[in-house]
N, C-alpha and C positions, 0 to 999 in steps of 0.2 A: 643510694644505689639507683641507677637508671633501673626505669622499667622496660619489664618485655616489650613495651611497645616499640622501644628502639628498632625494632625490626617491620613496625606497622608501614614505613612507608616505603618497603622493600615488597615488590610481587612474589608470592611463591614461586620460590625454582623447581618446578616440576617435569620429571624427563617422562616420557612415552614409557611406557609398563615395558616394554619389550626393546625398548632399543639396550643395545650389546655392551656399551661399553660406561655405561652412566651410571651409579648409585643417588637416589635422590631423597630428599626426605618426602616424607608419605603429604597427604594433605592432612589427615587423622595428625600428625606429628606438630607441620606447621600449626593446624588451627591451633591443639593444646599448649605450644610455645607462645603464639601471640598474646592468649591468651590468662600466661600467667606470669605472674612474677616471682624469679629466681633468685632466692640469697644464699644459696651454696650451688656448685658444680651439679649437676644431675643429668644422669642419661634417660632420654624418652623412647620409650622402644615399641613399639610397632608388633604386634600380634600377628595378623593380617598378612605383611611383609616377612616372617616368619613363616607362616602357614605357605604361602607361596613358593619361597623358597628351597621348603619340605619338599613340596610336590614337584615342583622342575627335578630335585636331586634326584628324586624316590624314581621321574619318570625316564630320566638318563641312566641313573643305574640300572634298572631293570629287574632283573633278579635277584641284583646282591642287597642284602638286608643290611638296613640302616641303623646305626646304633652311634647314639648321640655322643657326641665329647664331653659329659656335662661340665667339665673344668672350666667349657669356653666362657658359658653365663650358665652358674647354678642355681636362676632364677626358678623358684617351685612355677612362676606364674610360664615358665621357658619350658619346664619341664613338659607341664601338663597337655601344652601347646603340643608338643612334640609326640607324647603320649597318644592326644586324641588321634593324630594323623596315622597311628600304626607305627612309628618309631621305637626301636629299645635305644639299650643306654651302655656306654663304657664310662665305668668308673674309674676312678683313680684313688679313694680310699674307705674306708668305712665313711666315713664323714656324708661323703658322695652315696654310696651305699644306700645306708641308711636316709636319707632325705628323697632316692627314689623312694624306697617300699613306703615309707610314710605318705607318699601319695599315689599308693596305690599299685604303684607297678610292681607286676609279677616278679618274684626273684629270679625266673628263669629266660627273663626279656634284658636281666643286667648281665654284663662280663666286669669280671677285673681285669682290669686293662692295666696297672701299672707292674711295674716287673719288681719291684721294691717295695714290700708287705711285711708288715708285722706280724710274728706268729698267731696271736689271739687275732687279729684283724681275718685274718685266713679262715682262722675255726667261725669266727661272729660271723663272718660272709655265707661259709659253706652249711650252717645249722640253721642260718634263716634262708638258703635255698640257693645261691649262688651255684652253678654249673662249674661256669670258665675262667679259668686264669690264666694270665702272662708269665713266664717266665724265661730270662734271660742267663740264669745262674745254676751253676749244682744246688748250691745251699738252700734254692729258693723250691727246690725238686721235693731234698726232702723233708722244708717245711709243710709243703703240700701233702705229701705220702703219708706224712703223721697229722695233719691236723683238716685235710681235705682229702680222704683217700678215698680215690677212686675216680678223682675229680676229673676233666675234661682239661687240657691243655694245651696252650698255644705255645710255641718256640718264637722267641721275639730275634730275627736276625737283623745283625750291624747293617746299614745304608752308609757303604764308605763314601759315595760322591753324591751331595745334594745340590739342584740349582736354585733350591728355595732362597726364598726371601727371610725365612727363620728357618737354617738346619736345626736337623734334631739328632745330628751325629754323634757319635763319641758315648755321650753317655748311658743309652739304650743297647741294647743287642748285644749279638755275640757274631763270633766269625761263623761261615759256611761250617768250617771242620767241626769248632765248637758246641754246633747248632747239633750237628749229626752226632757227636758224642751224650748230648743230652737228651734226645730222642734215646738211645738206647737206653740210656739212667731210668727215663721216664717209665720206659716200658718194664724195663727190671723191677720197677718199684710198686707196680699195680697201677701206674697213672692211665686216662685214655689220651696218650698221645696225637691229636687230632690234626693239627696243622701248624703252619707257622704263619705270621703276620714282622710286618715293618711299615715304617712309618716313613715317606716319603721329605720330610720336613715338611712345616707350616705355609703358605702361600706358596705354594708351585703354579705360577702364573699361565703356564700351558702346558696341555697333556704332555705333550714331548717331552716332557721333564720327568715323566713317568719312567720313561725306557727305562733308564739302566736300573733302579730298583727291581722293575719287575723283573730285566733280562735276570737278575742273579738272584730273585725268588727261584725262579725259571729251575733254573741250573741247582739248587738246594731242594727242588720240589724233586727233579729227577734224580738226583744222590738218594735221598730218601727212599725212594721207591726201589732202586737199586741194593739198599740197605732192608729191604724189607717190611720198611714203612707204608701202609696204607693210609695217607695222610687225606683227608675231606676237606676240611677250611682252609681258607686263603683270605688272613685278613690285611687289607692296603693299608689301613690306617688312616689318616686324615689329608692336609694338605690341598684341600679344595678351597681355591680361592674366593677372595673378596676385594670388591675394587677399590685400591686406593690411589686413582688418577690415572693409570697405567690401563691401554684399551686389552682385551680380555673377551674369551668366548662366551655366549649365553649360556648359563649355568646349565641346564639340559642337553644342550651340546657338547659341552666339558664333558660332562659325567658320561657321556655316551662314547665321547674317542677312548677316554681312560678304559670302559667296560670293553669296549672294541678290541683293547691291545691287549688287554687280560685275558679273555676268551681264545684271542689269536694264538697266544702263550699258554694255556691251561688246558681251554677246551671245554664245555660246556657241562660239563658232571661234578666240575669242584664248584662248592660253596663259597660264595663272597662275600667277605664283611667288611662294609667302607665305616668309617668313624668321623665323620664332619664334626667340627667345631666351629671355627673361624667361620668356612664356607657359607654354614648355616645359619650364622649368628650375627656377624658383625654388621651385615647391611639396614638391618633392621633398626639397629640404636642409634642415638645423634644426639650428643654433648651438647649441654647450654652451658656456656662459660663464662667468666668475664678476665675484661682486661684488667689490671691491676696497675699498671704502669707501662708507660714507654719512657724508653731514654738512650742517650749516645755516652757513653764513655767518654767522649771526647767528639769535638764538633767536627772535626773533620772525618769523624769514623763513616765509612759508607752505611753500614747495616745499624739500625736500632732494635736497641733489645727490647723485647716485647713480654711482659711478665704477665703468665695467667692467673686464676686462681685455682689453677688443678695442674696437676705435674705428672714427674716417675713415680712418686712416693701416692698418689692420688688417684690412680683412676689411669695413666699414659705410660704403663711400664716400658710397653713395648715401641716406644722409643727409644729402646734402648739401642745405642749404634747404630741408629737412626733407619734402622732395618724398615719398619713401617711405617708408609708414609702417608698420614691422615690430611683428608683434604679441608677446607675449612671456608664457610662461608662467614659474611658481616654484612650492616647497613650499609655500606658503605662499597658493593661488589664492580657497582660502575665504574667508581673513581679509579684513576692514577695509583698504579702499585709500587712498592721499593720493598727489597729485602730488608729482611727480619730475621734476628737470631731470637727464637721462641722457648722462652722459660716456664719453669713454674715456680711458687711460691715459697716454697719452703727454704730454711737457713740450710743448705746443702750445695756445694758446689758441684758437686752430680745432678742436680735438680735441672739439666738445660736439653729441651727437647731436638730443635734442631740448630745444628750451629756449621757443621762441616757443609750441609747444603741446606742453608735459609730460606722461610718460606717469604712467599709473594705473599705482602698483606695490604690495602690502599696507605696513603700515604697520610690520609685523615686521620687513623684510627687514634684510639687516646682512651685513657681512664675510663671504668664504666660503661665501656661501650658492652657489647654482647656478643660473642660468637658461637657461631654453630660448629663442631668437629663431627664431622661425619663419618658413617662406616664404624661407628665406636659401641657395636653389640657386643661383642667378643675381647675378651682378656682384659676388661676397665673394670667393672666394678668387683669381678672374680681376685682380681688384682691387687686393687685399692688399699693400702693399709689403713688401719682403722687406730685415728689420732693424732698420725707422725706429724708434729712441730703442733699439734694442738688442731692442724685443720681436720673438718670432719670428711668420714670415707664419703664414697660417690653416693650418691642418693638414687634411686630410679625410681621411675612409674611406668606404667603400661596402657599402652593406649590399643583402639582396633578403627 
């Protein structure tokens, strides 16, 4: 196995703290990469570059209270990060649950956020202190009424048009009408009715991607009140981006047009709760890889295929449909590029990360070389299956 030094006689690619459109690895990151030698895939993730990220978000939303995705990375070492800065947390199961309160956090800093719950999951949430729940469904009404009564309640409505980069259509929500029928269930049943929340899909590259979600919060917010709903919360849900190549606002500016159209639309007395995952996370981490093989099909193929030892099955789910697009450094960043259709390891012919638009990689690279995937905090090792074809899940450490 080449060692890390394969990268010794490459300068650190380091951008300006503040320029807009660049994600870089940390120096904290390069020096612990130089510095070690890698014989599995492993993400190095950045404390630091978290912490930072926290505070741009915290200082563009402004008022609206921050509550983690932990789904994105349910690193304890993420959590606590988040924790110290004032952060709460949206879960997605007991699992999540439970691994906040174990370090510490207050049960009434967590929401359940996923709309598809387990009965006992409901009761174990709401007896260890849990407030708030998602729901998208009658059935989900009156597992709450029997097994969390009296709880606090979110209405999750449908986002029929996303310009994201990962919709989260379809399978979440309900319609406006739906929405309004449930509200009344809710209130029939003893629940507190509170608000509603949606989820704009995953990378919404810019605020303006926001409108039409919120216009038809908007319009559900005012049915409501017309319906006799005194509703408080207004949760956006996530979709705060991370860059992967594509130029992009500085995160505190984001945060601040999206609070800008909210406020425009709501007005300043409802509560906001935004959900970062990706936003938060992803910039912070950066895959050490290796190459595992190059090869042509055939010599006159234009593109070689480029096989890693980390995949969909490993750590790159989210290549899937080649939705996001990871940037990737090598020794080798000076030289002469040609496409590459980029694989990973496993016996799976699903296992091929991009192939419909292949990446730029030099034309040197070959066996054992090392590469860096960058932007790789979020959805890699949360991801990862653990074993598929015998390789082991992603490894991480944390650096500051």
């Amino acid at each position: 196995m080449r060692h890390a030094a394969a990268f010794a006689g490459k300068p650190a690619r380091l951008f300006a703290d503040n320029h807009p459109t660049v994600s870089a690895v940390s120096a904290a990151q390069d020096a612990y990469i130089r510095a070690t030698d890698f014989d599995r895939p492993t993400v190095v993730f950045d404390l630091d570059m978290l912490r930072a990220k926290y505070r741009a978000l915290d200082t563009g939303l402004a008022t609206a209270s921050i509550h983690y995705a932990v789904k994105a990375n349910p690193a304890p070492e993420v959590i606590a990060a988040v924790a110290a800065e004032g952060g709460r947390f949206d879960c997605a199961s007991r699992g999540e649950i439970d691994l906040c309160l174990s370090l510490g956090i207050p049960a009434d800093h967590i929401a359940f956020g996923n709309t598809i719950k387990r009965a006992s999951d409901i009761a174990h949430a709401f007896a260890a202190g849990v407030e708030q729940f998602a729901v998208d469904a009658e059935e989900e009404l009156y597992k709450l009424a029997e097994h969390a009564p009296g709880c606090r309640v979110i209405i999750r409505m449908l986002v029929e048009a996303s310009e994201a980069d990962w919709p989260l259509s379809r399978k979440f929500g309900c319609s406006r009408r739906e929405a309004l029928r449930l509200m009344d269930l809710g209130r029939y049943l003893g629940l507190d009715v509170a608000g509603i929340s949606f989820h704009p899909g995953s990378q919404v590259r810019e605020p303006r991607m926001w409108a039409s979600a919120l216009d038809a919060a908007h319009i559900l917010w005012t049915e409501a009140a017309e319906a006799g709903h005194a509703l408080r919360i207004l949760n956006i849900g996530g979709g705060f981006p991370a860059f992967y190549g594509e130029p992009m606002l500085r995160t505190e500016a984001y945060a601040a047009e999206v609070m800008r159209m909210v406020r425009h639309r709501f007005g300043t007395d409802v509560h906001v709760m935004a959900e970062p995952g990706r936003g938060l996370v992803a910039e912070a981490g950066v895959i050490i890889a290796e190459v595992l093989l190059v090869a042509r099909k055939d010599q006159d193929d234009l593109a070689r295929w480029v096989f890693l030892d980390i995949g969909k099955f490993s750590g790159l789910a989210e290549t899937m449909d080649e939705a996001i697009r990871y940037q990737f450094e090598t020794r080798h960043d000076d030289a002469e590029t040609g496409s590459c259709i980029l694989a990973g390891p496993s016996c799976d012919s699903a296992d091929v990360l991009y192939e419909k638009r292949p990446v730029q990689l030099p034309l040197d690279i070959e066996a054992g070389d090392k590469i860096r995937i960058l932007c790789t905090g979020a959805y890699t090792s949360s991801y990862s299956s653990v074993g598929f074809n015998g390789f082991p899940p992603l490894a991480a450490v944390f650096v500051n």
